[in-house]
C-alpha positions as CSV (number, residue, x, y, z in Angstrom):
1,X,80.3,-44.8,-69.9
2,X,81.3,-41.0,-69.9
3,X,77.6,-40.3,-69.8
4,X,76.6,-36.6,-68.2
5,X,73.0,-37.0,-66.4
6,X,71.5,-33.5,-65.0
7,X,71.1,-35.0,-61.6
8,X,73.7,-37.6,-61.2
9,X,75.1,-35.4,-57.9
10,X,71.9,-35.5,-56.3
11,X,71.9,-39.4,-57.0
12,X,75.1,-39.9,-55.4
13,X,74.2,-37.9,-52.3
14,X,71.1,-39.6,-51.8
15,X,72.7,-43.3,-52.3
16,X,75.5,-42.3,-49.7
17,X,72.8,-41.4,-47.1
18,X,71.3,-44.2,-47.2
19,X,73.9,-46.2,-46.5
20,X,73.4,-48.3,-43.0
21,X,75.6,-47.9,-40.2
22,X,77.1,-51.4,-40.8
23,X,78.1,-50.2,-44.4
24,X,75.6,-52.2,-45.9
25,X,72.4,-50.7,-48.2
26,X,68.6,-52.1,-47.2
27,X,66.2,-53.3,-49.5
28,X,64.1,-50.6,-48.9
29,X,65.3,-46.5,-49.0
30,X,64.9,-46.2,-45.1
31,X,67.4,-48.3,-43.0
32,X,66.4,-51.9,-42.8
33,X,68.4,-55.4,-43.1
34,X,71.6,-55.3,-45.6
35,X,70.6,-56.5,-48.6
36,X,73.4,-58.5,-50.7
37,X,72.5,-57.2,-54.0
38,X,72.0,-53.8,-53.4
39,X,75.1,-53.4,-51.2
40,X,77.1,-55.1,-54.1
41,X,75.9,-52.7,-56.6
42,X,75.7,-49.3,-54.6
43,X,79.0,-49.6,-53.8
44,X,80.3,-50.4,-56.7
45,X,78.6,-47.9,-58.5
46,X,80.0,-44.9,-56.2
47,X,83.7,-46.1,-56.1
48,X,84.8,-42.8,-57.2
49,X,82.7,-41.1,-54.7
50,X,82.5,-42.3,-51.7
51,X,84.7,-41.5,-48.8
52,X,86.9,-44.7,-47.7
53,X,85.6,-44.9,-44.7
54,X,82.3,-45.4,-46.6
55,X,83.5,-47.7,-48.6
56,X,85.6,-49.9,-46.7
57,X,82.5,-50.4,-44.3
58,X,80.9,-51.5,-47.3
59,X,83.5,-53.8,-48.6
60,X,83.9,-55.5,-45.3
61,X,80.4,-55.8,-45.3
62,X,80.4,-57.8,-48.6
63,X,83.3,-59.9,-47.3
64,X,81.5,-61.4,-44.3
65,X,78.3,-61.6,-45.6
66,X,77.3,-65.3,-45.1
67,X,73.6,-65.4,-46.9
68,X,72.3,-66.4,-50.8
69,X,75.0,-64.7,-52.9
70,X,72.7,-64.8,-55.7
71,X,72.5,-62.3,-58.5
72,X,69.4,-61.5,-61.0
73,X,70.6,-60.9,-64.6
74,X,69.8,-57.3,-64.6
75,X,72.3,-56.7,-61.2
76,X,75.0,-58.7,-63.4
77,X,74.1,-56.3,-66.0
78,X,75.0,-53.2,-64.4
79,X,77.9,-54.7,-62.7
80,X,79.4,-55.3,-65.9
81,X,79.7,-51.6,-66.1
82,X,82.6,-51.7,-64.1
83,X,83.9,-55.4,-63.5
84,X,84.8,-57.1,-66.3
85,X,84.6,-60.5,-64.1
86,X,80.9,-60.8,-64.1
87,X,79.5,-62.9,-66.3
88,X,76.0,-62.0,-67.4
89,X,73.3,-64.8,-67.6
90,X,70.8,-64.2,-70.5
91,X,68.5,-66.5,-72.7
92,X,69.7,-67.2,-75.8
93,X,69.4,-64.8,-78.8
94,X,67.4,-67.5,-81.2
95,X,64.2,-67.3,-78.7
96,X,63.8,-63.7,-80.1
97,X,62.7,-64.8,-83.3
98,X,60.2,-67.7,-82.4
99,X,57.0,-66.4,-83.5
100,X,54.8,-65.2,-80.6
101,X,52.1,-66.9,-81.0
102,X,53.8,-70.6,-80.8
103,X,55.5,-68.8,-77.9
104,X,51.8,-68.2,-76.0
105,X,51.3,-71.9,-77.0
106,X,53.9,-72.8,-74.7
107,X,52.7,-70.7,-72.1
108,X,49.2,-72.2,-72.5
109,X,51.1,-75.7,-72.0
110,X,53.0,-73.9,-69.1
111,X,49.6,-73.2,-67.2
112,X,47.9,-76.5,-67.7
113,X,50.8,-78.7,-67.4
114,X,53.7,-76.5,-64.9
115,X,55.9,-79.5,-63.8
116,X,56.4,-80.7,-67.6
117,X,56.7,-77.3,-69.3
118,X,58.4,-74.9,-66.5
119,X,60.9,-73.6,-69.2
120,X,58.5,-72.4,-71.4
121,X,58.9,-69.2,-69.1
122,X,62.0,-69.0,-71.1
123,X,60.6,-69.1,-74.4
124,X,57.5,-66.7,-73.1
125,X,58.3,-64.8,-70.3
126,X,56.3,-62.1,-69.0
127,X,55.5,-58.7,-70.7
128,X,57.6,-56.5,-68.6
129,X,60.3,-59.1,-68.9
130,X,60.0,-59.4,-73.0
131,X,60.9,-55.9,-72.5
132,X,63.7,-55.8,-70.9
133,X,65.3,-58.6,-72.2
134,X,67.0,-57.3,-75.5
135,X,69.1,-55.2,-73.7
136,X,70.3,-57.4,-71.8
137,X,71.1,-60.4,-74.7
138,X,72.7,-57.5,-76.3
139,X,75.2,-56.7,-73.8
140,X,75.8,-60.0,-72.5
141,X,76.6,-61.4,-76.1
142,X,78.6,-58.0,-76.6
143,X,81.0,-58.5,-73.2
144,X,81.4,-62.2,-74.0
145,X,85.4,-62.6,-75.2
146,X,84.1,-64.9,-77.7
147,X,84.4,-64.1,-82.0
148,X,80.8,-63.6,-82.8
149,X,79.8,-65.6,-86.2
150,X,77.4,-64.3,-88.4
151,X,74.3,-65.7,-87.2
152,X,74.8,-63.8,-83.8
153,X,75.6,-60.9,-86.1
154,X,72.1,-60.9,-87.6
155,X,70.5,-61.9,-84.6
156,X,72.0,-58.6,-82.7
157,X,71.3,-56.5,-85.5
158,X,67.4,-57.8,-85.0
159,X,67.7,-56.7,-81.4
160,X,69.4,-53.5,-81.9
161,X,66.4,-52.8,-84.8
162,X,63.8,-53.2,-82.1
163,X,65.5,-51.1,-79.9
164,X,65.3,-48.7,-81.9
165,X,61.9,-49.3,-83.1
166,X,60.2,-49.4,-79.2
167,X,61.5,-46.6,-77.8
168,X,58.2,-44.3,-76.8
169,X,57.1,-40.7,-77.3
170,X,58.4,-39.6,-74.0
171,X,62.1,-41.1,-74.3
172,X,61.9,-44.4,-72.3
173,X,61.4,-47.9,-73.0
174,X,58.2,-49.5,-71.2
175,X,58.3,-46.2,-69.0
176,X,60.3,-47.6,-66.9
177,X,63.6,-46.5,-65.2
178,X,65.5,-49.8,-65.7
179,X,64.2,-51.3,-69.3
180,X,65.6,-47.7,-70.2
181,X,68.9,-47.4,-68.0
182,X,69.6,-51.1,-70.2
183,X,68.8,-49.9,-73.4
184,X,71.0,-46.5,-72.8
185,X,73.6,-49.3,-71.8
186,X,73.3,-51.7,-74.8
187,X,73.4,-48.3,-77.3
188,X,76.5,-47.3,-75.9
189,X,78.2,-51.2,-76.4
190,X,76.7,-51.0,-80.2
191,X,79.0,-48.1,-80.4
192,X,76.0,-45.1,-80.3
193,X,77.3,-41.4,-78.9
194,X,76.5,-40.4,-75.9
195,X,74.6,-36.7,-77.8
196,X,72.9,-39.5,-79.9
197,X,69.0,-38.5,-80.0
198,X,67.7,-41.6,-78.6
199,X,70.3,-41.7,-75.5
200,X,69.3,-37.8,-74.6
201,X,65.6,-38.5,-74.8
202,X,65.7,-41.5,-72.6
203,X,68.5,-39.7,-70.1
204,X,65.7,-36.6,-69.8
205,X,63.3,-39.2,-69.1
206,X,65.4,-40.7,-66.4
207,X,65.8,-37.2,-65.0
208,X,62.4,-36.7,-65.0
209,X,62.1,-39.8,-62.6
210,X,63.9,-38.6,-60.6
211,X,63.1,-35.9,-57.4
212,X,64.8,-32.4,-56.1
213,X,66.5,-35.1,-53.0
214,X,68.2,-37.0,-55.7
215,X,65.7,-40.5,-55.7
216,X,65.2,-41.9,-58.7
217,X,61.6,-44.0,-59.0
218,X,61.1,-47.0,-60.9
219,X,58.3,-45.4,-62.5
220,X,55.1,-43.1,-62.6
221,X,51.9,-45.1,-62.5
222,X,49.5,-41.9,-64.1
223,X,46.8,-44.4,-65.1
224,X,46.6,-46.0,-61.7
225,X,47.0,-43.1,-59.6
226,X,44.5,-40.8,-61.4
227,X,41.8,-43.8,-61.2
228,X,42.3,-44.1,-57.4
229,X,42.5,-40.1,-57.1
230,X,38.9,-40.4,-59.0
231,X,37.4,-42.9,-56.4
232,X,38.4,-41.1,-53.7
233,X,37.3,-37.9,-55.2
234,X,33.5,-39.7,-55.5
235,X,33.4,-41.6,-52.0
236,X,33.9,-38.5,-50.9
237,X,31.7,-36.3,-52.6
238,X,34.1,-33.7,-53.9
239,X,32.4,-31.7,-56.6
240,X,31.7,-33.5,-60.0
241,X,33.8,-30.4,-62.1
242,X,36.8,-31.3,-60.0
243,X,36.7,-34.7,-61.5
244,X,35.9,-33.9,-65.2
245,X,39.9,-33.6,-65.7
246,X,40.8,-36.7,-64.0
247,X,38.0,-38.3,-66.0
248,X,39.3,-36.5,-69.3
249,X,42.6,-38.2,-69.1
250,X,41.6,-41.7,-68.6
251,X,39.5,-41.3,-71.7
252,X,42.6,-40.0,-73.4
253,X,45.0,-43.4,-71.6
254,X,42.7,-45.9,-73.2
255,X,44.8,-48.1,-75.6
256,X,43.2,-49.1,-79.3
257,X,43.5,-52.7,-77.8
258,X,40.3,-51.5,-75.3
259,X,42.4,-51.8,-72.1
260,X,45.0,-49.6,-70.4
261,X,48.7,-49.7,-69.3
262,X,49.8,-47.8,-66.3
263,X,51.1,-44.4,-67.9
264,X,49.7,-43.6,-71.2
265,X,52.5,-43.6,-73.2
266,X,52.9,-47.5,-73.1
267,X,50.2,-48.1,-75.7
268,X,51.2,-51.5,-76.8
269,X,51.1,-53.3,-73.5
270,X,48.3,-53.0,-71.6
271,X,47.4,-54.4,-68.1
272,X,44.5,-56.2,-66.5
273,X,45.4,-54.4,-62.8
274,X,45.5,-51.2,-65.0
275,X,42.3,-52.0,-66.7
276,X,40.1,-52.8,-64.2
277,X,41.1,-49.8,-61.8
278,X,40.1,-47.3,-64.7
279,X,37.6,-49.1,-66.0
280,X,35.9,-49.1,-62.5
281,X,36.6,-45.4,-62.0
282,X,34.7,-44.1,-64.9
283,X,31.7,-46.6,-63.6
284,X,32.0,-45.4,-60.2
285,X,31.6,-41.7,-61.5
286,X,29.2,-42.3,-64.6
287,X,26.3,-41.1,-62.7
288,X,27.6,-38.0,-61.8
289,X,30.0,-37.0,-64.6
290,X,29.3,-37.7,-68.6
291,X,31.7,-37.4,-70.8
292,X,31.2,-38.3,-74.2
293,X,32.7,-41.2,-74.8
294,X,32.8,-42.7,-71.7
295,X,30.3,-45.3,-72.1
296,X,32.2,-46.5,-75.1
297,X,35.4,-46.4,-73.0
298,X,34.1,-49.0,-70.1
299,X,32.5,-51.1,-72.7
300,X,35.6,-51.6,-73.9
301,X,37.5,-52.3,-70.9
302,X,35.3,-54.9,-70.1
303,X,35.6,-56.8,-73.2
304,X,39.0,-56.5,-73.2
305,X,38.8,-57.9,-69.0
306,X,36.5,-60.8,-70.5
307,X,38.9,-61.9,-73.2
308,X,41.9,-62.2,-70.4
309,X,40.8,-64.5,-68.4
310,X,43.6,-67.3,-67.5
311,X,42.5,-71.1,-68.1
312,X,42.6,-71.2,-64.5
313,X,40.4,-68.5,-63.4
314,X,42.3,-65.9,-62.3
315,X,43.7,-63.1,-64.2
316,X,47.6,-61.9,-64.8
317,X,48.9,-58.8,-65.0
318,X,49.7,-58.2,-68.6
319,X,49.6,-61.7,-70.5
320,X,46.9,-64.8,-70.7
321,X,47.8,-68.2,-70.3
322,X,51.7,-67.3,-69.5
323,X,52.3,-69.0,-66.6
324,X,51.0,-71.0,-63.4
325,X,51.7,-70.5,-59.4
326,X,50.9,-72.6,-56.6
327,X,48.6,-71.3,-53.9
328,X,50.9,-68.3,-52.1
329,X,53.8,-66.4,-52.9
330,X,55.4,-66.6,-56.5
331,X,59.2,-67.8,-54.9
332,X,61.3,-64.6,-54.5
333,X,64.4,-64.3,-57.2
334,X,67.2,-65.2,-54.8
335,X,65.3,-68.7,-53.7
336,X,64.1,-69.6,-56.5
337,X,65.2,-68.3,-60.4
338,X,62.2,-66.7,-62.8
339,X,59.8,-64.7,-60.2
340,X,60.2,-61.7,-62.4
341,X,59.4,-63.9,-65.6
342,X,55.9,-65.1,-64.8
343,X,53.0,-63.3,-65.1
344,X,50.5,-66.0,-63.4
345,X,47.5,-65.4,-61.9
346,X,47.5,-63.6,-58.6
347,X,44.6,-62.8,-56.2
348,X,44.6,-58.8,-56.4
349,X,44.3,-58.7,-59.8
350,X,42.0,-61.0,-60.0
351,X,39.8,-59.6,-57.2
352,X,40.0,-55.8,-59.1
353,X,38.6,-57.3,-62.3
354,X,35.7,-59.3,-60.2
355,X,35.4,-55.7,-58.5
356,X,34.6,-54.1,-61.9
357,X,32.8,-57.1,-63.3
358,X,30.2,-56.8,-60.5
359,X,30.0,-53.2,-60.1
360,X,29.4,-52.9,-63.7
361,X,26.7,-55.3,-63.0
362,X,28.1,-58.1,-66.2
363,X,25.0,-60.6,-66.0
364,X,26.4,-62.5,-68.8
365,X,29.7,-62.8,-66.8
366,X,28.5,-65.3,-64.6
367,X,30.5,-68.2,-66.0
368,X,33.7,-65.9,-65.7
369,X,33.2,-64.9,-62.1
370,X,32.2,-68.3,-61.1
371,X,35.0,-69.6,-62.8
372,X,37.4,-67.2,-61.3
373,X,36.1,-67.4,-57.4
374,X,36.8,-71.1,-57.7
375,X,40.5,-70.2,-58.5
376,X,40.6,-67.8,-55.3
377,X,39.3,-70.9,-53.3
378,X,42.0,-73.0,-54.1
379,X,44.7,-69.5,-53.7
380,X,43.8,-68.6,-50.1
381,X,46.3,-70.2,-47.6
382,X,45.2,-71.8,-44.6
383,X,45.1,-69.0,-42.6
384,X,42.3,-67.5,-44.5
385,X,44.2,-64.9,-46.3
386,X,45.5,-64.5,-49.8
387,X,49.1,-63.0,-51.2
388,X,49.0,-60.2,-53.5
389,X,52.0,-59.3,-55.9
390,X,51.3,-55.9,-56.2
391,X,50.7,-54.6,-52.3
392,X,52.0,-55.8,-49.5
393,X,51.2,-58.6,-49.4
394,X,48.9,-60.4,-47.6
395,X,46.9,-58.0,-46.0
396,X,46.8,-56.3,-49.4
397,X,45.5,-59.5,-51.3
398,X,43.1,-60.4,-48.5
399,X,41.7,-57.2,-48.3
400,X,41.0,-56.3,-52.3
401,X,39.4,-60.3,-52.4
402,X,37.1,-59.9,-50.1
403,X,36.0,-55.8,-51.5
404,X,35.7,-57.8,-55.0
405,X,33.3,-60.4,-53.1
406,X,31.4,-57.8,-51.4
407,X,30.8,-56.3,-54.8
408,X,29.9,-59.8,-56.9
409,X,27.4,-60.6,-54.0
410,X,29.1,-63.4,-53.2
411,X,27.3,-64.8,-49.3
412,X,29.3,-63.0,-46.4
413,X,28.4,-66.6,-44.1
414,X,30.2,-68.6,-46.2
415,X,33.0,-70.5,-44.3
416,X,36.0,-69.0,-46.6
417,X,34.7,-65.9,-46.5
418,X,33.9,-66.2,-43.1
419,X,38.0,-67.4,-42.3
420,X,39.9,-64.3,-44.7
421,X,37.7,-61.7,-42.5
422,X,38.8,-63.5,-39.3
423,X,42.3,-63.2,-39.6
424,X,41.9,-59.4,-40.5
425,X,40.3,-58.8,-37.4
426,X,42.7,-61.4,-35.2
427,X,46.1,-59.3,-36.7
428,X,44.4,-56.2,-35.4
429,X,47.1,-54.2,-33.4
430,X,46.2,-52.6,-29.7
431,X,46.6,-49.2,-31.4
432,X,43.9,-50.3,-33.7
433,X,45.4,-50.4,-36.9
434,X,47.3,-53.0,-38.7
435,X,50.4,-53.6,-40.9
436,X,52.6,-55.9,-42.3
437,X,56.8,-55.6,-42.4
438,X,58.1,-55.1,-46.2
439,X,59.9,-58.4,-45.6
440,X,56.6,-60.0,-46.0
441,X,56.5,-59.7,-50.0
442,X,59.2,-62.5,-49.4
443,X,57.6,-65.1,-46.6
444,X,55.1,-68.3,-46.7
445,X,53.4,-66.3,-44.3
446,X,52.6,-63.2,-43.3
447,X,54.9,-61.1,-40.9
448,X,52.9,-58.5,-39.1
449,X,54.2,-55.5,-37.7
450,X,53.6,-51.8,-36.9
451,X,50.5,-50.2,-37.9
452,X,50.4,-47.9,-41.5
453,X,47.3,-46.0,-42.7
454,X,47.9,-47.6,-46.3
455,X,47.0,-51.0,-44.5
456,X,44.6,-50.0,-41.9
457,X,42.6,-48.0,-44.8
458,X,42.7,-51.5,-46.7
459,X,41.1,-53.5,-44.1
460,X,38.1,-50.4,-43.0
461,X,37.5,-50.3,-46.4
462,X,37.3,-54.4,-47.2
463,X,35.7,-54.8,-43.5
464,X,32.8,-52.4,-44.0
465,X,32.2,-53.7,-47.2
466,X,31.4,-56.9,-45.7
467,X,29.1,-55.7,-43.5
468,X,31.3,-55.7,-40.2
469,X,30.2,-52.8,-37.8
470,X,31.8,-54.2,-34.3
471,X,32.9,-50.8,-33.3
472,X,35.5,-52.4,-31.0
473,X,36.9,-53.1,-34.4
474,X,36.3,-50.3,-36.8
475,X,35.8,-47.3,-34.3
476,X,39.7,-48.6,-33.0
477,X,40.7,-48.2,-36.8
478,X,39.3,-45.2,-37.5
479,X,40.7,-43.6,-34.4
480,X,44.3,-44.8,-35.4
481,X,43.3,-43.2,-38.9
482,X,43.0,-39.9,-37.1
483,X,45.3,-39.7,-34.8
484,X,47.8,-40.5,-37.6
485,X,46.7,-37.5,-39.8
486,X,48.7,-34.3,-39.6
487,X,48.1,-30.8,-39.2
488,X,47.9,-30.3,-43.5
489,X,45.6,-33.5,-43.8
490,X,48.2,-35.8,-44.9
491,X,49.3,-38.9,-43.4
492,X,52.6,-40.2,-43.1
493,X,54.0,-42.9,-45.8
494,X,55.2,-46.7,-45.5
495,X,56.2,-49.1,-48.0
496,X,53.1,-50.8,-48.7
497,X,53.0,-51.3,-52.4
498,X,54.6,-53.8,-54.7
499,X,56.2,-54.6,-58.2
500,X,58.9,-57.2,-57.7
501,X,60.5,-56.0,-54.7
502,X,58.3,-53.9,-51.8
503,X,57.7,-49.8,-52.8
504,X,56.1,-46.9,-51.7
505,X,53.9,-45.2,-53.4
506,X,53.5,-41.3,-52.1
507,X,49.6,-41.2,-53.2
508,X,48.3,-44.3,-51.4
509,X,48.7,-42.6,-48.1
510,X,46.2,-39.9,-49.2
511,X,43.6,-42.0,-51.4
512,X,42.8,-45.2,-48.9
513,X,42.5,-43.2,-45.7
514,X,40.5,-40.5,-47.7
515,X,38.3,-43.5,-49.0
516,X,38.1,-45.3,-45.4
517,X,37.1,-42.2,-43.9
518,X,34.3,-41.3,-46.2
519,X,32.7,-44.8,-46.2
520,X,32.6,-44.3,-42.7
521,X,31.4,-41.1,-42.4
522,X,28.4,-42.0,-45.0
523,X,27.4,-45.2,-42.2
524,X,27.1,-42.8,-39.7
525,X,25.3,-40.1,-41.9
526,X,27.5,-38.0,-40.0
């Protein structure tokens, strides 16, 4: 595409070194399993660069790999870059001009009835997903050899209009790295410059993504990040005026629709996950810090919480009524096709929004959060755990469960509750933490591995919250905790977080051990 990006040598270096010895890429930045996708793609995109030894490994790599070959429309997409072979699968360009609300019709139908109406997902896919689909129709009609007739003409146009129409203040589309790296794409097709305004806005964006070592993230979750910072901040007691910035920018995040995405330049698409992390923040610290206009700002998010609830019980992340999911996993893109369209209900999010239901002490709620812990009931797996989409996985969707039923009041004795802190305690590891492999966003069931302080921190927190005090059990944890921290107070990082595929998120190392180690320190008024 000819396009000059600031740090594109740093992005090349740092995809070569992390190439496996085998000549295959992971699906995660340290070395782990070959992953088809990514090895297709990485070495396809560094052709020109790479050494060939480098890339021969690769090749034969690709050659004699023997697993699911399958492609998600988005890889297709950036293929297309370069191979003019791929063909690029895309929904149809008429769906764009259904209107939306006989679209959330569909996905009303979808929920209630999912065997009858599982293409509705189609016709109403997820918010992210609504997103980043014009791009993609656009480039995929655009590559296609085929004369295009005048309805497709005017269709297109439509899309490229939007485009142009949804790009935000700070240069991307849905502040995200690969709704933008499409768009940037589909502009060039439509025959836009590479100096064109929009295309250098979203390629400073991109640059802003990405670090001095040449990684480029996904995105920068402000919103959830500076609510956890402010929980940990109050668990453990740091002065109130350190706080009054963190709590300052929330205020300022809040989206006219009452809720909040996860930076705040997304205004238009809020999130429930989003929502009910900030919304419980400024509660947490409402007796220690007033703002004006705080009061205001949690009334807000929890009427916008209320008015999301799914038909089901549960809550999504971004939609209501969009879609349904059996009890588990949602089926991973290469088993099964449309995991990143649905937006069903899942257990974490649901658990944060019963979290700041019940610390905000919603009487009225009591329909709602009976309504929802019946949908967790018939979610958690026989083992006694649950799966959550946006951690990993299991551990992370038991753990914020039974924190939200902690904080509801729900009765500690009772035999479900009773079977999700079990397990916790039965997958404790003999160096007294506990983890879970990345490869577990993927599995019926959980695959446990080596201990992280992300997941350890989880289950202290979630334990102690439920009244466990074995010390066998949370002394063991604790001392895993501090044996892990270093010499500047940090603790080292593992892929622990979540959002389609597994991800690491640099402040979740600091905030959950911070948090675990202050609600200790406060039962042992030490």
């Amino acid at each position: 595409m000819g396009i000059q990006y600031k740090k594109k040598n740093a992005v090349i270096k740092w995809i070569i070194e992390h190439q496996n010895e085998d000549g295959s890429w992971g699906a995660i930045a340290e070395r782990s399993k070959g992953n088809y996708r990514n090895t297709l793609i990485s070495s396809e995109a560094l052709k020109m660069y790479m050494s060939s030894k480098h890339l021969e490994k690769a090749e034969n790599w690709i050659k004699t790999y023997q697993g699911n070959k399958w492609l998600d429309p988005y890889t297709q997409m950036f293929l297309s870059i370069k191979r003019k072979d791929i063909e690029i699968f895309s929904p149809p360009l008429f769906i764009n001009s259904v209107p939306l609300k006989i679209c959330k019709s569909f996905g009303k139908l979808h929920v209630n009835f999912p065997s009858i109406f599982s293409w509705s997902i189609f016709l109403y896919p997820s918010g992210w997903t609504r997103n980043a689909l014009p791009p993609l129709q656009i480039i995929a009609n655009l590559k296609k050899k085929s004369r295009l007739g005048f309805i497709k003409k005017y269709l297109l146009k439509r899309l490229e209009d939007r485009l142009l129409k949804t790009q935000l203040k700070n240069g991307s589309w849905f502040d995200t790295a690969l709704p933008t790296m499409g768009t940037i794409y589909a502009l060039h097709e439509l025959g836009y410059r590479n100096n064109d305004v929009r295309i250098v806005k979203a390629l400073k964006f991109l640059d802003e993504l990405t670090d001095t070592n040449g990684h480029l993230n996904r995105f920068r979750l402000t919103v959830w990040d500076t609510s956890l910072a402010i929980m940990a901040f109050r668990e453990s007691d740091i002065s109130d005026s350190d706080i009054k910035n963190c709590v300052k920018f929330i205020l300022r995040a809040q989206t006219k629709k009452g809720g909040w995405a996860f930076g705040m330049y997304n205004q238009n698409l809020p999130d429930n996950d989003d929502t009910a992390l900030a919304t419980l923040a400024l509660r947490k610290i409402s007796g220690n810090v007033q703002i004006k206009g705080m009061e205001g700002a949690i009334l807000r998010g929890i009427k916008y919480l209320l008015t999301m609830q799914n038909d089901d019980g549960g809550w999504g992340a971004f939609d209501k009524n969009q879609s349904y999911k059996k009890p588990g996993r949602i089926p991973p893109y290469h088993e099964e096709y449309g995991h990143e369209l649905k937006d069903p209900s899942t257990a974490d999010v649901t658990a944060h929004v019963l979290q700041t239901l019940g610390e905000n002490k919603v009487y009225n709620s009591e329909k709602i959060i009976k309504k929802a812990t019946r949908w967790l009931k018939r979610d958690q797996l026989s083992f006694g755990g649950w799966w959550g989409r946006w951690g990993l996985c299991y551990i992370y969707g038991t753990t914020q469960v039974l924190s939200s039923l902690s904080t509801i009041g729900e009765d500690m004795n009772k035999s479900y509750v009773k079977n999700a802190i079990d397990w916790l305690i039965d997958i404790q590891n003999d160096d007294g933490g506990w983890g879970e492999h990345y490869s577990s966003y993927y599995s019926e069931k959980p695959i446990i591995a080596e201990s992280t302080v992300e997941q350890t921190s989880w289950v202290l927190i979630s334990l102690m919250e439920c009244g466990i005090d074995d010390p066998k059990i949370i002394e063991k944890g604790m001392a895993f905790l501090l044996e892990k921290q270093k010499g500047d107070g940090s603790f080292p990082k593992a892929y622990t977080a979540a959002a389609i595929d597994p991800g690491r998120y640099d402040l979740y190392s600091l905030v959950f051990p911070l948090i675990a180690l202050s609600k200790y320190k406060k039962r042992c008024k030490i």
